[in-house]
Wavefront OBJ file of the C-alpha trace (Angstrom):
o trace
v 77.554 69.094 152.906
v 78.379 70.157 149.342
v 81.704 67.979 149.397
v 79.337 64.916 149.756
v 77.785 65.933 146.901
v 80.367 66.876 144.812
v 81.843 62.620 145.813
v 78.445 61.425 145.085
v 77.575 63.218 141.621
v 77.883 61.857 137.841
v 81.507 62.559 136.142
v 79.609 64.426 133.755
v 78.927 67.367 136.074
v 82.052 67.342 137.920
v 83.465 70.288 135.812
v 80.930 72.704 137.175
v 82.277 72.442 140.769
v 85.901 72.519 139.570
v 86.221 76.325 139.885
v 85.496 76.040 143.833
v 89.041 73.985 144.041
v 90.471 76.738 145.343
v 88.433 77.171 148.007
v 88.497 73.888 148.807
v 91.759 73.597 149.776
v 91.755 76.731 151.718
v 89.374 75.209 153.398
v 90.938 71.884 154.233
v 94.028 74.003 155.384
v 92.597 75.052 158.632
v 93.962 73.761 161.617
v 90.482 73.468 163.436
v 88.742 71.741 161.033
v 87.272 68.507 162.627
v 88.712 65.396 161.252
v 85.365 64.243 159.732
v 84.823 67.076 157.874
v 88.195 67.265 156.540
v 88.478 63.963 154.974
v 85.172 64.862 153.354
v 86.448 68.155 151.635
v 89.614 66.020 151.185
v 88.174 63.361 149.075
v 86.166 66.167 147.037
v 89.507 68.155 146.390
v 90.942 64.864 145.056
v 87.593 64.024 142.669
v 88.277 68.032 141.627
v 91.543 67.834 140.825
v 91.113 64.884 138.763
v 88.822 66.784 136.653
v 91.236 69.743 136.095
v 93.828 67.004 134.833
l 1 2 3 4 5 6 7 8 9 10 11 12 13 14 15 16 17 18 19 20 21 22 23 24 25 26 27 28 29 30 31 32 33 34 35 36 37 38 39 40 41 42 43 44 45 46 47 48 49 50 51 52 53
């Protein structure tokens, strides 16, 4: 999954993912999502966000 890799990459590099925030968080917004998979695109929206600071 892309979010793992996003957690998992160099700081350096983060920037390049930061315009799929967005998406992201649409993403983690759906009701159906399975638990597993949402704390995984939650801790990537976190590592995103802290690059946009």
């Amino acid at each position: 999954m892309l979010c793992d890799a996003i957690r998992s990459m160099a700081k350096q590099l983060l920037p390049e993912f930061a315009p799929l925030l967005a998406h992201y968080e649409r993403w983690a917004a759906q009701p159906d999502l399975p638990a597993q998979d949402r704390r995984s695109i939650e801790s990537a929206v976190a590592l995103l966000w802290g690059v946009q600071k």
